[in-house]
N, C-alpha and C positions, 0 to 999 in steps of 0.2 A: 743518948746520942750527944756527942761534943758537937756545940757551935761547928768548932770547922766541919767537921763531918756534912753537918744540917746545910752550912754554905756550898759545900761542893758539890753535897746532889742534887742541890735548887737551880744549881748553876748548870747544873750538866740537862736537868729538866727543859730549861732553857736554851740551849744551847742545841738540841735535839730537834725540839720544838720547832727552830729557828731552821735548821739545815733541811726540814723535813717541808718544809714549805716553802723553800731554794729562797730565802730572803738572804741575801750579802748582810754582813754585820754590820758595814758602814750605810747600806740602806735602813737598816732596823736602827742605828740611832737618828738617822734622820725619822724616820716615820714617829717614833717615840720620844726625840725633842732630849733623848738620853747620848749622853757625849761617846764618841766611838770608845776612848778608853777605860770610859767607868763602867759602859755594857761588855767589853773583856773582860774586865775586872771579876763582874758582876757573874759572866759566864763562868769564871774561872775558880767560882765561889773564893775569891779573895778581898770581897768589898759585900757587906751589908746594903741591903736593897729598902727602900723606903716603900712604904705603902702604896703611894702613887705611884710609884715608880713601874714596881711591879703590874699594876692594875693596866698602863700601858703599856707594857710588854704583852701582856695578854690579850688586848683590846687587837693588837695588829698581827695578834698569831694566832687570832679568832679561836680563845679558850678561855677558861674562868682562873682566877686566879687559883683555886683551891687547887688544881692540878699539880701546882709549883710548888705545895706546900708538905 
């Protein structure tokens, strides 16, 4: 599987995640300290996600990180 690929269904994992537990996106970068356009980004599998980063995205969508990967 190509990078992109890998980025866009991490992203879409996320993005799911996110709708599915009625969080606004401009709430979830507040709660996760992550900037509204790099969690697009991020959603949109167009930006590489950092360790931590990811770890709280999943900390406020109460799941494990392994789900995203």
């Amino acid at each position: 599987m190509s990078n992109d690929i890998y980025l866009k269904e991490m992203g879409q994992k996320i993005r799911v995640a996110r709708k599915s537990k009625k969080i606004p996106i401009n709430e979830m970068a507040v709660l996760t300290k992550i900037d509204m356009a790099n969690l697009s980004f991020l959603e949109r599998g167009m930006r590489n996600c950092h360790i931590l980063s990811l770890k709280s995205i999943a900390d406020v969508l109460e799941m494990d990180v392994k789900e995203f990967l």
